[in-house]
BAVEXLUM-252357 format. One record per residue (C-alpha): x, y, z; residue in one letter. Coordinates in steps of 0.1 Angstrom, whole numbers, plus 5000, padded with zeros to 4 digits. Layout:
N
XYZA
...
END
This chain:
316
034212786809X
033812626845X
035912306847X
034712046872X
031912246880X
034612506897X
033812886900X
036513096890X
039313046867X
042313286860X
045213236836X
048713296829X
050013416865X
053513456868X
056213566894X
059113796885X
061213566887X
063313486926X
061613276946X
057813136939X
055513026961X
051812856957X
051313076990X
051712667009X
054712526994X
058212686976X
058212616938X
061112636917X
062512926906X
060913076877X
057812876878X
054512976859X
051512936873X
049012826849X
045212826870X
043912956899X
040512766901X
038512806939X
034912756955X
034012886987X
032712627007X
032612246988X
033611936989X
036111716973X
036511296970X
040711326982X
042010976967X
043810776998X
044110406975X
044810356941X
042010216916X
041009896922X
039709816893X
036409946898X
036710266920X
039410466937X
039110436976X
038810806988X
038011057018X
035111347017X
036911667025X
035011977031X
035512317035X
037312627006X
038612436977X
041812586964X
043112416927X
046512566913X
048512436884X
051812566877X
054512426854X
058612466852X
062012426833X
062812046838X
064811886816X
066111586829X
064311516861X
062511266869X
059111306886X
060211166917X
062811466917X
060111686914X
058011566939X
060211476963X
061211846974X
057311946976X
056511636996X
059311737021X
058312047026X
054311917033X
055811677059X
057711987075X
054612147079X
053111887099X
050811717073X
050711327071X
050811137043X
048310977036X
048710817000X
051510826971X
051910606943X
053610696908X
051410606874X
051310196871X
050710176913X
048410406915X
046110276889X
047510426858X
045210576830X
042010496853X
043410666882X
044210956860X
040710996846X
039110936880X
040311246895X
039811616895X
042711766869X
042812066858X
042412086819X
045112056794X
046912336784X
047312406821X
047512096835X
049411836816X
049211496830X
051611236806X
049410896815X
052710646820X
055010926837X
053111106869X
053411036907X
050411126928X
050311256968X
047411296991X
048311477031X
046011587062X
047411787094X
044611917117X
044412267122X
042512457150X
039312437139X
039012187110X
041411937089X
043512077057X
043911817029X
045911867001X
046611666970X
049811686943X
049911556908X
053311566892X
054011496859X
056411636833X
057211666796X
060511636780X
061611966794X
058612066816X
057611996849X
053712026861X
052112036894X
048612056907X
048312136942X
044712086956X
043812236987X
040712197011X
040112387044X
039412687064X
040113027049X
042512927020X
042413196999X
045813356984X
046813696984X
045913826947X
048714096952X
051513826957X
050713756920X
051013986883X
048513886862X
048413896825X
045513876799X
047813746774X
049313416769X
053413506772X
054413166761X
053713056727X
054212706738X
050412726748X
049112896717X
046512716698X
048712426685X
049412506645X
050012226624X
053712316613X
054212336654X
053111956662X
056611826669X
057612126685X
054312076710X
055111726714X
058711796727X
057712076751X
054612026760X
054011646756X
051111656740X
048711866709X
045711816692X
045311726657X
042911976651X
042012006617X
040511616617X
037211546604X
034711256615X
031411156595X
028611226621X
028510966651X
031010776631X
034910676633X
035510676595X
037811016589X
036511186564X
038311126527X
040311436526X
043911556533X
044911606572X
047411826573X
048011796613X
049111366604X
051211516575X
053411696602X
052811436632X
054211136606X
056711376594X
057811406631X
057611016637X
059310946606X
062311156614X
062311056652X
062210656651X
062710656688X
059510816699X
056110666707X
052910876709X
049410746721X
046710866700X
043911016727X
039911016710X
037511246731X
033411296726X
031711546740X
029211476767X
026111376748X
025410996756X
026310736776X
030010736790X
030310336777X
029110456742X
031510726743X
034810536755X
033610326725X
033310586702X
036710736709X
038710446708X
037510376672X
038110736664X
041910676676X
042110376658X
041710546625X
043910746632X
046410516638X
045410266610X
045610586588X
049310736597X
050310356598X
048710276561X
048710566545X
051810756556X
054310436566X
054610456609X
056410196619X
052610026639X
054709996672X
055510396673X
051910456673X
049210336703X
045410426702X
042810496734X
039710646740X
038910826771X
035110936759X
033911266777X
036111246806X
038611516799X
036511796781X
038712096771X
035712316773X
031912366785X
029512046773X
027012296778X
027512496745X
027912366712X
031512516709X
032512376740X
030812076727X
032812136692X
036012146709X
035611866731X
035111596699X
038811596694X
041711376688X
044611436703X
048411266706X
050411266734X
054311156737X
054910866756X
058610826754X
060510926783X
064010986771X
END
């Protein structure tokens, strides 16, 4: 699997436990990092303006790309509090700020889907909740730019730091690394588990749905996955979820946007008719093949990309 075209891709890195570091800035205790993705010498469109309706303005950097996502205990912070100590600590380094916003100013769900993001389960980006940083210092030979993308789940925090420059690679030995998953919060999302996703992670896929062929009609069968996500809805009348569709890559992107917005719509039509959601609980959008969970290039990545998912919006 090779996410935005990147080269290398490890899992699951951890430090035992005291103080972490993403080798540039000083995590929180007991953070997990997620990805480790990094290309030699590229190039990466840093966002300096939010989207404008049509674009976002950006910069080309150039030079070793260096993508980490980590994620953390945070239960009751904000994402301002969770920026705010990493964007002190770029400032004390001598890099300049050169763009923030938080989700509505910087362009909301298009600004999201117009940037380079890590993948879900490492990266989780909640579309209303996030708050987004671009910096530049000079070094002695070339610029560094780095970019941040915060966002956070009921308990969890998440960060993406991007990196571009001369000679950025990281110490493997500062790291253990593990094969295995160790947190069962991102094990293949079971159907009993869907509430338990949505208040940890923010976010699952419904993945047992069925679609007729190039169609947004759900096949006429039991879904076991809106079973448990009404059950959790039901019993939890305070929270609202947005209903994600996703295509795989095959087509044009309008057709596809199109495509996955109907597919969402069933799916709310059907856990509103069908299973009694209160209709304001429940929002629909399609994003098309903009945020691919795996390769278009196979027809398992392409398998796993045609996917709905649902994502908690509620921020208390």
């Amino acid at each position: 699997m090779k996410p935005l075209g990147l080269i290398a891709l490890v899992g699951s890195l951890a430090f035992a436990g005291g103080a972490v570091r993403a080798d540039l800035l000083d995590l929180p205790p007991h953070a997990t990092r997620t990805a480790e993705v990094s290309e030699p010498l590229s190039s990466y469109r840093l966002p300096i303006g939010p989207w404008d309706g049509s674009q976002i303005q950006t910069i080309w950097a150039e030079g070793e790309i260096l993508r980490e996502a980590w994620n953390f205990q945070a239960e009751g912070l904000t994402t301002l509090q969770l920026l705010a100590p990493l964007r002190d600590q770029l400032a004390a380094q001598g890099f300049d700020i050169l763009f923030e916003c938080e989700a509505a100013t910087c362009g909301g769900f298009d600004f999201r889907y117009a940037t380079e993001i890590l993948p879900e389960p490492e990266m989780h980006v909640d579309l209303g909740d996030y708050r987004f940083v671009s910096a530049q210092r000079m070094g002695a030979d070339a610029p560094e730019y780095v970019s941040l993308m915060v966002s956070r789940s009921s308990i969890r925090g998440f960060v993406q730091l991007t990196r571009v420059g001369p000679a950025l690679a990281v110490d493997a030995a500062q790291f253990t690394a593990s094969t295995k998953n160790p947190d069962p919060a991102k094990e293949p999302p079971a159907v009993a588990s869907i509430g338990g996703l949505l208040e940890d992670r923010g976010r699952a896929v419904l993945t047992d749905l069925s679609f007729e062929i190039g169609s947004a009609q759900l096949r006429d069968q039991e879904f076991a996955s809106l079973q448990a996500l009404a059950d959790y809805l039901l019993q939890h009348p305070d929270r609202g979820v947005t209903l994600v569709g996703h295509t795989d890559a095959e087509g044009t992107l309008e057709a596809n946007i199109a495509l996955s917005q109907k597919r969402a719509e069933a799916v709310r039509a059907q856990l509103i008719e069908a299973f009694q959601v209160p209709a304001e609980q429940v929002q629909a959008q399609g994003v098309g093949y903009l945020a691919p969970m795996a390769s278009n290039l196979t027809d398992d990545g392409r398998t796993k990309n045609r996917r709905v998912e649902v994502i908690l919006t509620s921020t208390q």
